[in-house]
N, C-alpha and C positions, 0 to 999 in steps of 0.2 A: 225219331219223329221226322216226316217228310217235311219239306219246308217247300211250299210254293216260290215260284219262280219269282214270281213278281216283290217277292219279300225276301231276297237274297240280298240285295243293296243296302237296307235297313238295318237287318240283323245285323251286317258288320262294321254300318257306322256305327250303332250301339252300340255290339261290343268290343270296336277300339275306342270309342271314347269313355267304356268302360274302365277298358287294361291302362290307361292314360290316366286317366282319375287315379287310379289306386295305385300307380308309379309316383303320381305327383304327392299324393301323402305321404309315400314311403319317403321319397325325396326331401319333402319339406319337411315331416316330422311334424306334422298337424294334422288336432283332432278335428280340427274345425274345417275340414276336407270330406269329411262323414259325409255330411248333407250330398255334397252334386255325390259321392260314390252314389248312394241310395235312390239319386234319382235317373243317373244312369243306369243304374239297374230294374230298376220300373221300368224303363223304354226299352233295355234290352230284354225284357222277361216276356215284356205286353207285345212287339216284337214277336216273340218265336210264338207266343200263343197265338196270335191273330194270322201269321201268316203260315200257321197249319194246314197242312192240305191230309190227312186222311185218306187211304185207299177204299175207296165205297165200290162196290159192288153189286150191282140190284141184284133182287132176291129171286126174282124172276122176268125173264125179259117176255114182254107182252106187248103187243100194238093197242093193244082197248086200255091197259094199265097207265095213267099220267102220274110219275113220279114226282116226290119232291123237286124242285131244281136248285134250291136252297138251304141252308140250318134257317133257321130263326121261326118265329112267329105270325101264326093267320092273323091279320090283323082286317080282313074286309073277305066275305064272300056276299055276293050281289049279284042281280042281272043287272049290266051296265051298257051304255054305248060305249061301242070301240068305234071312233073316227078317223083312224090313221089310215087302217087297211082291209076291214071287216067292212067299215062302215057299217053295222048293225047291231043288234043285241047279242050279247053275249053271257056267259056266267065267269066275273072276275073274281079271281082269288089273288091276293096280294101275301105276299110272308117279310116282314120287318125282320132287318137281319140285324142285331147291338153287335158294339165290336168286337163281343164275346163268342161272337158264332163264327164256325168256318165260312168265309165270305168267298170259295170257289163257288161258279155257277153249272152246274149240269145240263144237261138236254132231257127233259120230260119223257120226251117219247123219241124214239126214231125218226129217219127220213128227209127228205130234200129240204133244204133250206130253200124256201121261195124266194124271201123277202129279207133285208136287211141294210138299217138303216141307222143312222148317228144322228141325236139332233142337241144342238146344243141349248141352256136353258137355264132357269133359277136354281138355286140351292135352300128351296121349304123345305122343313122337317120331315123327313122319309113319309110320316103317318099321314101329314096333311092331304087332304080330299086331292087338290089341284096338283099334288106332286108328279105324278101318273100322265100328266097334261101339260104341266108349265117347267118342270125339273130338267138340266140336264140329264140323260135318257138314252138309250138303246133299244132297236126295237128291231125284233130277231121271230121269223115267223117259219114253223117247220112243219112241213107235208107230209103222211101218209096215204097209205089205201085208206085209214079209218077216218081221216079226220085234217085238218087245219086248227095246229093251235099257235098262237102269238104270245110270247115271252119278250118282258120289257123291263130290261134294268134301269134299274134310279138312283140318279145320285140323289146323298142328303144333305142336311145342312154341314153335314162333316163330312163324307163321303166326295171326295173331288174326283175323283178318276174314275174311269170306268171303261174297262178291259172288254172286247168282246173278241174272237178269234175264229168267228164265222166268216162266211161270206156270202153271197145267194151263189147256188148252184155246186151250194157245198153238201155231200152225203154222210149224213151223221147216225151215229146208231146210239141208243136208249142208252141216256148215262155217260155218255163223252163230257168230257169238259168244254163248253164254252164260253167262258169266258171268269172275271175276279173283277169286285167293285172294292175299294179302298177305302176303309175306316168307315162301318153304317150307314146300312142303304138298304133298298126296300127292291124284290121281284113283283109283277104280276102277272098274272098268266090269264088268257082270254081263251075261255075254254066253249065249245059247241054247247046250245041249248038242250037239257037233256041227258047232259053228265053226271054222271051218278056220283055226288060229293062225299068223301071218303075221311073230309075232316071235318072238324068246327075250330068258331071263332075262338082267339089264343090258346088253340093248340101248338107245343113247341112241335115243330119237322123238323129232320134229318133227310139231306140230298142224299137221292139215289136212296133210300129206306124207305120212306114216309109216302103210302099212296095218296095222292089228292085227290084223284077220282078215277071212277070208270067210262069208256067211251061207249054212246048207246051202240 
């Protein structure tokens, strides 16, 4: 199993204070030691599962193709205002990521990073409307010949961190890692009017699998 970088520290507080637990049973000769073993082992399990990274692969590299950049769940497609950088209508697609999903983030599509930015902010429920607006947030916008599309990581009410490893005037190709959000958190992507939408609402995606649309 690959274990993301960012989940290297974790893993092995958990499991020395795992091998530390079940020294200190053997030590003491108590059953009554069981419990923390069991719940350091919850952390150390939940640990490797969450900070999974998976070799993905796209299935085929396309500039019109806009990939997953996420696991989780559509939880909004819409025409929406984007105010940050579009300033105009757009068609949002959001994916709700549970801690149960691989939380690396991908590049949709190809091409120059124009635009990228940190903004700090609330911590609403990943799902909630304002999250997108009022959350702490990253907001990462990347250029082809086909298109301009804007990707914006959210923290959630659990979700504190939020990794991005962009930068503007950085060259990215379809499917690069950009960036990992910590413990549930929500993507949305601010795609051109006219994209031919390739999911529905709660449908599960796979980053770098899962098309979300086509570019006209």
């Amino acid at each position: 199993m690959r274990i993301h970088k960012e989940g290297v520290s974790y893993i092995w507080t958990f499991g020395i204070l795992l091998i530390l637990t079940i020294i200190w049973m053997i030590v003491a000769k108590s059953i009554w030691i069981t419990p923390l073993i069991l719940i350091a082992l919850f952390f150390f399990i939940f640990s490797l599962n969450f900070f999974r990274n998976p070799e993905r692969k796209i299935p085929v590299s396309d500039p019109s193709f806009i990939y997953a950049p996420a696991d989780g769940r559509v939880v909004v497609i819409e025409e929406a205002q984007e105010s940050e950088y579009f300033k105009d209508k757009r068609i949002q697609v959001s994916i709700f990521m549970s801690p149960l999903n691989v939380h690396a983030n991908r590049m949709p599509i190809g091409g120059e990073i124009s635009y990228s930015k940190y903004h700090e902010g609330k911590y609403l429920v990943a799902w909630h409307p304002k999250s997108s607006t009022e959350n702490e947030r990253s907001t990462v916008v990347v250029s082809n010949h086909k298109a301009e599309i804007l990707m914006r990581q959210i923290a959630g009410a659990v979700a504190r961190r939020i990794k991005t490893y962009v930068a503007q005037g950085d060259q990215m190709n379809q499917g690069d890692e950009m960036g990992f959000i910590k413990f549930g958190s929500r993507v949305d992507l601010f795609l051109p009017l006219g994209t031919d939408i390739q999911v529905s609402l709660e449908q599960h995606v796979e980053g770098n699998t899962t098309v979300i649309g086509k570019l006209p």
